[in-house]
C-alpha positions in Angstrom: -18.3 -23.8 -24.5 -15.9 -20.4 -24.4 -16.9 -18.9 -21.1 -17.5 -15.1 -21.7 -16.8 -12.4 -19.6 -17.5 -8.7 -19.1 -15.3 -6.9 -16.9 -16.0 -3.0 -16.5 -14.0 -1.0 -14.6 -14.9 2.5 -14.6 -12.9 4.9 -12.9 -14.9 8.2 -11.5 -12.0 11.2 -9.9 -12.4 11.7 -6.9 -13.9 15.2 -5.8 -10.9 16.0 -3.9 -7.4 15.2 -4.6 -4.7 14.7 -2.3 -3.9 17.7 -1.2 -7.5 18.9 -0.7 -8.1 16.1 1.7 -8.0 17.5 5.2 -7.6 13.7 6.7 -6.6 10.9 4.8 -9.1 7.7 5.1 -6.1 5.1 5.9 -5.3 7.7 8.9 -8.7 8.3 10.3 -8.8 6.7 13.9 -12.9 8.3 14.5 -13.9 5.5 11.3 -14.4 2.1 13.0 -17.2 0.7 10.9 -15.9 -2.7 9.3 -17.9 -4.8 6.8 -19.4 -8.0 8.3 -17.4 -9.8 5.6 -14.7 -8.8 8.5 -14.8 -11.0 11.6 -13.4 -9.7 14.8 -11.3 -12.6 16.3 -9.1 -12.7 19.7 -5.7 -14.1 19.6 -3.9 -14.7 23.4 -0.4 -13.4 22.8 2.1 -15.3 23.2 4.0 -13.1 25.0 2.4 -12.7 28.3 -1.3 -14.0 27.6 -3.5 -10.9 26.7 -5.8 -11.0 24.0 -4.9 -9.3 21.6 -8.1 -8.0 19.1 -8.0 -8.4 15.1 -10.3 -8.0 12.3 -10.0 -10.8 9.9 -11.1 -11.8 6.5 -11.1 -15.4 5.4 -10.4 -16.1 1.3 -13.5 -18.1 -0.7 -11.0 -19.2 -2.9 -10.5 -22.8 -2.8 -6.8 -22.5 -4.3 -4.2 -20.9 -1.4 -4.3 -17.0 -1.7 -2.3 -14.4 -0.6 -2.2 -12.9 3.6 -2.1 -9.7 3.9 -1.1 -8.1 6.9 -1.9 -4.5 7.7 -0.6 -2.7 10.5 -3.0 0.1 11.8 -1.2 4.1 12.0 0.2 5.8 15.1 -2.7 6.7 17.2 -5.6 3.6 15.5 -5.6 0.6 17.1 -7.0 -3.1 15.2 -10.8 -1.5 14.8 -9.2 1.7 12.9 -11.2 1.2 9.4 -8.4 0.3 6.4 -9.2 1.5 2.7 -7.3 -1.7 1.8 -10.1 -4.2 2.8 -12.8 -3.0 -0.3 -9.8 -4.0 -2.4 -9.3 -7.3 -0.2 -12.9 -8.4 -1.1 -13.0 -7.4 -4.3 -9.1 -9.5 -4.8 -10.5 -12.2 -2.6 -7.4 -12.5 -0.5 -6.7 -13.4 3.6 -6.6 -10.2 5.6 -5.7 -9.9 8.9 -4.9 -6.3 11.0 -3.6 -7.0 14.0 -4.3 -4.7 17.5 -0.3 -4.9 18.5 -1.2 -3.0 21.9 -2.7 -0.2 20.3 -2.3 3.7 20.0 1.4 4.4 20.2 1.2 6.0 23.7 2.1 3.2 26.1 5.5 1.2 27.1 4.0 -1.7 25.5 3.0 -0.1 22.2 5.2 1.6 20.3 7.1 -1.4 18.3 7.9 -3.1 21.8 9.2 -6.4 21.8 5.1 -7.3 23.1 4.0 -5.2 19.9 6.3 -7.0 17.3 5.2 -10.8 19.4 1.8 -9.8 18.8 2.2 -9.1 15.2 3.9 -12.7 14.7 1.3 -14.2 16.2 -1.2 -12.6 14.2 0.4 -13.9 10.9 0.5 -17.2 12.5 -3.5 -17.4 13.8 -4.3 -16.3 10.4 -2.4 -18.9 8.8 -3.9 -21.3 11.3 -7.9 -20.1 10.4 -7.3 -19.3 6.6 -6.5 -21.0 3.9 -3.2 -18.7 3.1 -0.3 -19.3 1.1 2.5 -19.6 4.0 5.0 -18.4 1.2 2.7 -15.6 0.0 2.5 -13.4 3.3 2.6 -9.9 3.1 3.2 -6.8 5.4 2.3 -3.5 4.9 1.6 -0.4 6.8 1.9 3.6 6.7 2.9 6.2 8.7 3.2 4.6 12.6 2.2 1.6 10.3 4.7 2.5 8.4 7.4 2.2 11.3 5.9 -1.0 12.6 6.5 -2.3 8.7 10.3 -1.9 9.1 10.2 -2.9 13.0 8.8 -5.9 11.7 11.3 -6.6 8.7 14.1 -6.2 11.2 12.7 -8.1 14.2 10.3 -11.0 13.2 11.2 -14.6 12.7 8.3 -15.8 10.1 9.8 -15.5 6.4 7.4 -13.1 5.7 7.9 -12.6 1.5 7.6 -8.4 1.4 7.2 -5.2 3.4 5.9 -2.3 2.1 6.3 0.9 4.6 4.5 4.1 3.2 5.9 6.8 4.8 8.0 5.4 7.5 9.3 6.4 10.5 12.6 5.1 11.0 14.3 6.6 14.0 12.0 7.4 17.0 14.1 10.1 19.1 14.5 12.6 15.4 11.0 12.1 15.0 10.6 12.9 18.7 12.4 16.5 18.1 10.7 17.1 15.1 7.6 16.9 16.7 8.4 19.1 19.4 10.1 22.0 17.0 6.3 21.7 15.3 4.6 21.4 18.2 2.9 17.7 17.5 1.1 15.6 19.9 3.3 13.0 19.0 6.0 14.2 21.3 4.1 13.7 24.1 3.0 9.9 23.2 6.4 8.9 23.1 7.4 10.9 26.3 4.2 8.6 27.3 5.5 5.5 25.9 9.1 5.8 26.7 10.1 8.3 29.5 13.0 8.3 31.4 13.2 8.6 35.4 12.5 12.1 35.0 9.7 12.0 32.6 12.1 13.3 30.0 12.7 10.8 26.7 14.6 8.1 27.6 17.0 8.4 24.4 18.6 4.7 25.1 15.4 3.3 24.5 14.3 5.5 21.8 17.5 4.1 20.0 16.2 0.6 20.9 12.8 1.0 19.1 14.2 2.8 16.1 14.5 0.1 12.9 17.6 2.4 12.2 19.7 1.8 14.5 18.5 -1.9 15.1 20.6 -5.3 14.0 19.9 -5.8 10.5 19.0 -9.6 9.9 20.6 -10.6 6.6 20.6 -14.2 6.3 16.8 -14.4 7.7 15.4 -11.6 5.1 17.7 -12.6 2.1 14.3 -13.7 0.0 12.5 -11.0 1.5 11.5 -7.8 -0.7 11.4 -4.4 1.2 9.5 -1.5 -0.4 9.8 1.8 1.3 7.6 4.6 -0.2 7.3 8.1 0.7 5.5 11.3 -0.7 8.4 13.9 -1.7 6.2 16.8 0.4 6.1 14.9 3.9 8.0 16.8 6.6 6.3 20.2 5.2 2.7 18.9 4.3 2.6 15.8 6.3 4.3 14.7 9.8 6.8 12.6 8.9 10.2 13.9 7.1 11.4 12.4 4.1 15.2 11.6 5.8 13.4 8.6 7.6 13.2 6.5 4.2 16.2 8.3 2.7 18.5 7.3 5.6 16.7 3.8 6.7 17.6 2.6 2.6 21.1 4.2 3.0 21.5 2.2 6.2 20.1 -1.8 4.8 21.7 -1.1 1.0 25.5 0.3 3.1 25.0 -3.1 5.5 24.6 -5.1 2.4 27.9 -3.3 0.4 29.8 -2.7 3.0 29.4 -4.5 6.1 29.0 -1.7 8.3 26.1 -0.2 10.0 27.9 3.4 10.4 25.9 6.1 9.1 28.9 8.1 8.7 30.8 5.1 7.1 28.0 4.8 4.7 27.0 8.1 3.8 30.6 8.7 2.9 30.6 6.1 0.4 27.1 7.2 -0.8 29.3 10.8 -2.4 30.3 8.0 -5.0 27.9 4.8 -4.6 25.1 5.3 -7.3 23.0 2.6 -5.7 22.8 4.6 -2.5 21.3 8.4 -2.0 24.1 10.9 -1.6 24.1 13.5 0.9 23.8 16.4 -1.8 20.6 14.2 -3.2 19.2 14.0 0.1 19.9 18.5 0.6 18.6 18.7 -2.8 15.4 16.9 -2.2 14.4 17.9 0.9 14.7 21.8 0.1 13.3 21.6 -3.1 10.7 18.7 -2.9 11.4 18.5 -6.4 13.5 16.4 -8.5 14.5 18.7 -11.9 14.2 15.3 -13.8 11.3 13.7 -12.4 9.8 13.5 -15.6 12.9 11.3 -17.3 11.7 8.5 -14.2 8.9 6.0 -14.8 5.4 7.4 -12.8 4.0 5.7 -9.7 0.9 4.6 -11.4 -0.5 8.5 -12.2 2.1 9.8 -9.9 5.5 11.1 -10.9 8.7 9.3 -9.4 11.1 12.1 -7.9 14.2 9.3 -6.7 13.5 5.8 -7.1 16.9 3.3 -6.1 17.1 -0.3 -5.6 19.7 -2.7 -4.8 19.3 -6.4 -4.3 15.4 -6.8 -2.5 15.6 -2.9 -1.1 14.2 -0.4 -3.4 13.2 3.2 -2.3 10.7 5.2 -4.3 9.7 8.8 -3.6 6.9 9.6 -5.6 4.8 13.1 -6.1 2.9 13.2 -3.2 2.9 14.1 1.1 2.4 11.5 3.9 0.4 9.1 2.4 -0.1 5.6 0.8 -1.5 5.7 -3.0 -4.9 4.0 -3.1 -3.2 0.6 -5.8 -0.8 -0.1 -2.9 -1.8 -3.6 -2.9 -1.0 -4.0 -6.9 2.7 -2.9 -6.3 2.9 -6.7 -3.8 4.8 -9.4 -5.5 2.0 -12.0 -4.9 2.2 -15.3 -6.7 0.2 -14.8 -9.9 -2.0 -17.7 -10.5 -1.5 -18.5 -14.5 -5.4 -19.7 -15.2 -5.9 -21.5 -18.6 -9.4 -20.1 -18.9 -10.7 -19.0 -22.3 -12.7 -15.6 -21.0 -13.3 -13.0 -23.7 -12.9 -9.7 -21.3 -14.1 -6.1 -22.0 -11.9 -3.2 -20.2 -13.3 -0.1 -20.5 -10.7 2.1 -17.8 -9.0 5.4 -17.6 -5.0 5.7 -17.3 -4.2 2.8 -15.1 -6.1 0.4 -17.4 -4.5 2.3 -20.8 -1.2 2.5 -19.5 1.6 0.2 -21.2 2.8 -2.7 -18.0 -0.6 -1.7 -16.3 -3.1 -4.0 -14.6 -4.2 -4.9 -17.9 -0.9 -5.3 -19.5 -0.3 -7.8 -16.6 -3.5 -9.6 -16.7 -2.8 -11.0 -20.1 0.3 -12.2 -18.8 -1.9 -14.6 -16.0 -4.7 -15.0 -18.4 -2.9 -15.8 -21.7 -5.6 -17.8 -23.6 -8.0 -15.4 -22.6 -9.2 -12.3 -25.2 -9.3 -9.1 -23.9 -10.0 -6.1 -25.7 -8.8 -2.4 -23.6 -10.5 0.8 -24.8 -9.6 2.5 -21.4 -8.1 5.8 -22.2 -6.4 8.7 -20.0 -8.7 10.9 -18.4 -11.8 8.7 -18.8 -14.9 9.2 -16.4 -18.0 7.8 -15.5 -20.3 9.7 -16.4 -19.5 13.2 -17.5 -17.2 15.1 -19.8 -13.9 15.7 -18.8 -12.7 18.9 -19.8 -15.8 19.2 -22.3 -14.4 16.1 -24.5 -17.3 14.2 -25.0 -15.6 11.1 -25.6 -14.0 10.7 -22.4 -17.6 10.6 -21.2 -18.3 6.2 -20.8 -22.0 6.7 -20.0 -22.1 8.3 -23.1 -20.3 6.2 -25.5 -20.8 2.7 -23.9 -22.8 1.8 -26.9 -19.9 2.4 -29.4 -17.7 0.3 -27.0 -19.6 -2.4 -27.5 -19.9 -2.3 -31.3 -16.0 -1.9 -31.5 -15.8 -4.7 -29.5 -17.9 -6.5 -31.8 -16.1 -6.1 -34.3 -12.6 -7.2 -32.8 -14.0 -10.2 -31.5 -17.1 -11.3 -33.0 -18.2 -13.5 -29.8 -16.9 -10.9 -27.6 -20.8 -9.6 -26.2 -23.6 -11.6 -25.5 -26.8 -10.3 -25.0 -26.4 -10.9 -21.1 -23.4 -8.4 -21.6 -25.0 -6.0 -22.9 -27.7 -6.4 -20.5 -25.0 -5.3 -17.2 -24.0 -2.2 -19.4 -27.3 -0.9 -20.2 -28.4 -1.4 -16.7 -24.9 0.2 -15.7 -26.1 3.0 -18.1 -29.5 3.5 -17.1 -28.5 3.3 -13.2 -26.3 6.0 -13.1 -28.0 8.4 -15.5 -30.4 8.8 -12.3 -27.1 8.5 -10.2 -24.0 9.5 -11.3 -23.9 12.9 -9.4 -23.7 10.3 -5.9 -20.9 8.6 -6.8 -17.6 9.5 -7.5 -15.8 5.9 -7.5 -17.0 2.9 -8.3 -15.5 -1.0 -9.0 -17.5 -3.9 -10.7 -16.6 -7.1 -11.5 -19.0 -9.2 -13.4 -18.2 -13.0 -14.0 -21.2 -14.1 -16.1 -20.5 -17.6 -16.7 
């Protein structure tokens, strides 16, 4: 018998938007509440012995599913709660986020070489206690996450498949000045982490730590996709300037062209190289935080794409936003799609992301192609109130109609025990919808 299927995603914004937020959630080291679905497991490094900490989330899934690896920010530490792991349970894939000796703010911190051996071991214990894809491993990370991202891409022996940095750092001793010029207590954690004799920064090492000025590993990271992202308004709203992607893309894509590691050598050839950022680019971006032309790009998801460049398994995208990572990080991974022969009838009722054309839904029919899926998502949609006074972006309101146009495209589409989950959706927050601004469910009523 046809298995049926209602899937509602309904899609609530958020009271604040990005730049309201006074603290991003992926950056708040005073959150360090995990979900028991999360077990906190001790790996011995392999380095010199410590235990190193981890929270760790083992896959149900009796096929192998994607490991995800993410690395905590600047000053959090393995406990520091991630935003990505409500989207790990509700994807059902291996999560592990590793301690690497903490808070940036000691010698061995900091990308060390005990930091990036205690990362590598990490992807190997989860390995070991999951049931993970080996060629389906995935690192990402923002901000000091971020720099431990590339660190990793340019330092770690495992063939890990991608890297996604959000808003990287890329060389240590510019971010160092930077933070002084603004005053930042980051300047003192790396006088911390890496002073010299002094107490002073010990620039040689600073150099040492920085993935952009480090040996690029060509041969080892060939099949390896690196996504840098970055909010066009870091450096003004944010910590982190936008030259640490700009130049850390310049330096891999000149390697690549033009066998040279020269920042000078490269950058020259970027005045005529369309696959690299020229310098006028780079002036023009970082004094205008604007791209004139943004709008001729394809968006982020909702966001608008000011630069976006790739060449070979290196793409750069700087997108409208500040020092951040965008909530469908995870969706942007290249993760093996598992192609299921299943014959679900599925009901989408979303906002943008669902509507748009090559969205989630777009790509769902591509992994589910004997399944039936009707969309009626639509831009602007909310849970339960009128956006903007139109009535019809209201899905409380008009869940009724969805279900008789559904009806009506595919006659087996609802069942009674469909029905059932939307009324009871409908009736739940009629007396609730003023508590919740976001909300995910997945229903597989077989």
């Amino acid at each position: 018998m046809k298995k049926t299927v209602a899937l509602v995603l309904l899609l609530y914004f958020c009271y604040f938007t990005a730049y309201g937020q006074q603290k991003p959630t992926w950056d708040d080291t005073s959150q360090k509440t995990w979900n028991p679905a999360f077990e906190k497991v001790e790996i011995p490094s392999t380095k010199d012995g410590k235990i190193q900490y981890a929270y760790m989330y083992k896959s149900s899934s009796k096929r192998p599913q994607p490991l995800i690896v993410s690395l905590h920010t600047w000053s959090g530490s393995y406990n520091q709660a991630d935003p990505l792991t409500k989207e790990i349970m509700a994807r059902d894939w291996n999560y592990i986020h590793p301690d690497f000796r903490g808070a940036n703010r000691t010698s061995q911190a900091m990308v060390s070489e005990w930091a990036l051996s205690d990362i590598e071991d990490a992807i190997q214990y989860a390995l070991k206690h999951t049931h993970a894809d080996p060629e389906d491993v995935h690192v990402i990370g923002v901000s000091g996450g971020g720099l431990a991202t590339l660190a990793a891409y340019m330092n770690l022996d495992y063939p890990v498949k991608s890297f996604s940095a959000w808003a990287p750092i890329s060389d240590i001793e510019a971010w160092y000045w930077k933070s002084v010029g603004r005053k930042q207590k980051y300047a003192n954690d790396i006088l911390k982490a890496i002073p010299d004799k002094e107490g002073k920064l010990c620039t040689q090492e600073a150099v040492h730590r920085s993935p952009l000025y480090q040996v690029f590993p060509i041969e080892k990271r060939k099949n390896a996709h690196l996504y840098i992202y970055e909010g066009v308004h870091d450096g003004y709203t944010g910590s982190v300037p936008i030259t640490h992607s700009l130049n850390m893309y310049n330096r891999l894509v000149g390697e690549l062209k033009y066998k040279t590691s020269d920042m000078g050598c490269i950058m020259q050839q970027a005045f005529q190289d369309s696959d690299l950022v020229s310098p006028e680019e780079i002036i023009s971006l970082v004094a205008k935080r604007i791209n004139p032309h943004y709008k001729e790009n394809a968006k982020l998801f909702d966001r608008h794409v000011h630069l976006y460049r790739k060449y070979r398994n290196i793409s750069l995208t700087l997108f409208e936003g500040r020092h951040e990572q965008i909530p469908q990080a995870l969706g942007l991974l290249p993760y093996k799609q598992i192609v299921t022969d299943s014959k679900y009838s599925i009901l989408v009722i979303g906002d943008s992301n669902a509507e748009k054309k090559g969205g989630w839904v777009d790509q769902m029919r591509k992994m589910m192609p004997k399944a039936s899926i009707v969309n009626l998502s639509e831009s602007g949609r909310t849970i339960g109130f009128d956006n903007n006074g139109k009535s019809h972006l209201n899905a409380l309101k008009n869940i009724d109609s969805f279900l008789n146009k559904a009806q009506a495209e595919k006659n087996d589409m609802i069942t009674s025990s469909c029905a059932w989950v939307l009324t009871t959706l409908k009736k739940s927050f009629a007396r609730n919808s003023r508590r919740y601004h976001k909300i995910y469910v997945r229903f597989w009523l077989k």
